[in-house]
N, C-alpha and C positions, 0 to 999 in steps of 0.2 A: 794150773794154780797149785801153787805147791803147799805140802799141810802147816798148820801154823800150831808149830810147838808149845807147849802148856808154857815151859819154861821161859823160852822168848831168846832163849842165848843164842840160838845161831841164826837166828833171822839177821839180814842187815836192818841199817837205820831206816831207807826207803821202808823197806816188808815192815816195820813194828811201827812206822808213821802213818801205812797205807789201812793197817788194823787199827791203830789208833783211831782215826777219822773213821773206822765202821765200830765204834766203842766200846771197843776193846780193854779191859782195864789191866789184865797181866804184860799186855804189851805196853802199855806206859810206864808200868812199871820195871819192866824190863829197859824201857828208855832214860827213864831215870837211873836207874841203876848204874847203866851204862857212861852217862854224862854228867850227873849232877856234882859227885867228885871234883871233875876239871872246872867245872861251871862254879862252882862254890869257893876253887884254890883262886881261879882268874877274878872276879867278883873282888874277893878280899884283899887284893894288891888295889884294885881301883876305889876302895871304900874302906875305912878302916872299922866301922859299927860291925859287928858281928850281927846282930838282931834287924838289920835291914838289907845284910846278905844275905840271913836266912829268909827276909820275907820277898826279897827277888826274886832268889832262887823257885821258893814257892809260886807266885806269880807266876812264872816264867813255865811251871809245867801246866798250871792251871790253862796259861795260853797254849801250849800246846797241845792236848785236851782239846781246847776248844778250835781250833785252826790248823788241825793238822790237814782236811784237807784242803786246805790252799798251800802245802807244801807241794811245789812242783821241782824236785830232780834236781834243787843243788844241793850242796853238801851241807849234811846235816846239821854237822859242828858248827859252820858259817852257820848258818837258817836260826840253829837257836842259841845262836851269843848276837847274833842283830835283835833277837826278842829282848835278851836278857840285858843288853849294854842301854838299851832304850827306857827297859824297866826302870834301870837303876839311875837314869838321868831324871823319870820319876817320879821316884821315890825321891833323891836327893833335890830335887825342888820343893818337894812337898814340906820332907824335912824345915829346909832353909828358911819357906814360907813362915813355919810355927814357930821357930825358932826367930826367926824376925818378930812376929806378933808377939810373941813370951817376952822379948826384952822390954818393946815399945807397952806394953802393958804396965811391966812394974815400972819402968823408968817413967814413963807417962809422954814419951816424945818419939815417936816411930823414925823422922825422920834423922832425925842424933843417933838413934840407938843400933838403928838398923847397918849391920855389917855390911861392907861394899862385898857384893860376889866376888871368886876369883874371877882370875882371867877367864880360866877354864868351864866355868860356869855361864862369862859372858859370851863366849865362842859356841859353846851349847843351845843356850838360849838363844842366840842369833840367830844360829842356822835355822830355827822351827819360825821364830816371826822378828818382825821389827827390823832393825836398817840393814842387818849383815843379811836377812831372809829378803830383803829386796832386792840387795845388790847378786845374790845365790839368784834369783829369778832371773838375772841377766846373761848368765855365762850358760855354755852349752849344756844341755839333758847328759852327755856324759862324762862331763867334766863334774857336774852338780853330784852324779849319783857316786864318783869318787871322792870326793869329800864327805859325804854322808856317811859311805860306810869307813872313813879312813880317823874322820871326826867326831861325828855324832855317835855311831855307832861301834866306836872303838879297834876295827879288826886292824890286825897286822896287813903288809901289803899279801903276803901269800893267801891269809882267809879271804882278803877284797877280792884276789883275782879269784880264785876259786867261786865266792859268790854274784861276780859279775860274768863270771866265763869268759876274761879275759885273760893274756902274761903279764906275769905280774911287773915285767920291764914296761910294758902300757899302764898299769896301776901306779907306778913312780914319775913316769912323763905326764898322764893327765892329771896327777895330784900336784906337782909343780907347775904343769901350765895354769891349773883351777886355782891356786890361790894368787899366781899374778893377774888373771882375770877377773878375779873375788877384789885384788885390791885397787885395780882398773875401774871396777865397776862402783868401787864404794867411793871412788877420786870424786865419779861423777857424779855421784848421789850428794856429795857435798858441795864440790859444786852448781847444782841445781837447784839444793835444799838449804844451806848455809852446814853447821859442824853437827856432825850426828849425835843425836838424843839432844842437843839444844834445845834453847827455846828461842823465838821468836820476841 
């Protein structure tokens, strides 16, 4: 066991994640220090609030604090922008939610007032429940978990591959075979069901 520096600089991210989960607090800090930078630049290209990048960001070490040890052996940078892209889908629902309620309040009519989500927010939202998280239940375990980390959780193909352990040329074929499958699967959800989110 090799000794664990005050300062935390030349441990890797395994060694300051593996203290972390024995509660370690210079070693989180040393991990933040480390990451929070890039995590804080990537954050604010996908979010333009400054104050709910910083409360990700926050979140996002609190979680690792609290779960570091169920980090097992992939890379780290993957490990915590899947915490952090998750966080901030969220947080921006959460947002969307108040902000929905704050209109429908003064206007007096939720459903008039209420902003239609983007697209981007519907594809989010799908994939956790409701018609697009049915039709996700149809297509293969690794086809499903390339989309997750490609959509939901925002990585590039090279962070997917690294956090699935696969090439990232298999991270480009299963994410194109997975969204003809995702739309295969939604054909027949409409066909079984009549036009998705309808009514009856």
């Amino acid at each position: 066991m090799s000794h664990l520096h005050p300062s935390g600089d030349d441990r890797s991210d395994e060694a300051l994640l593996r203290a972390v989960a024995q509660g370690d607090t210079a070693a989180l800090a040393a991990f933040y220090d480390r990451h929070a930078g890039w995590l804080l630049a990537r954050l604010s290209r996908r979010c333009p609030d400054a104050e709910t990048v910083r409360e990700v960001v926050q979140d996002t070490f609190v979680t690792v604090w609290r779960s570091a040890a169920a980090h097992r052996g992939v890379e780290a940078g993957g490990w915590l922008w899947v915490i952090a892209a998750r966080r901030l889908v969220d947080a921006q629902r959460t947002r969307a939610r108040t902000e929905r309620a704050k209109a429908a309040e003064q206007a007096g009519d939720a459903r008039w007032t209420a902003p239609a989500p983007s697209a981007e927010d519907r594809v989010l939202a799908g994939l956790e429940y409701g018609d697009v998280g049915a039709a996700l239940d149809r297509i293969s375990p690794e086809l499903r978990e390339v989309l997750r980390a490609t959509v939901v959780d925002g990585l590039t193909t090279r962070e997917a591959a690294r956090l699935l352990g696969i090439p990232e040329g298999t991270v480009k074929t299963r994410a194109m075979r997975a969204r003809r499958e995702l739309r295969a699967a939604l054909d027949r959800l409409v066909a079984e069901n009549g036009p998705l989110g309808g009514t009856a």
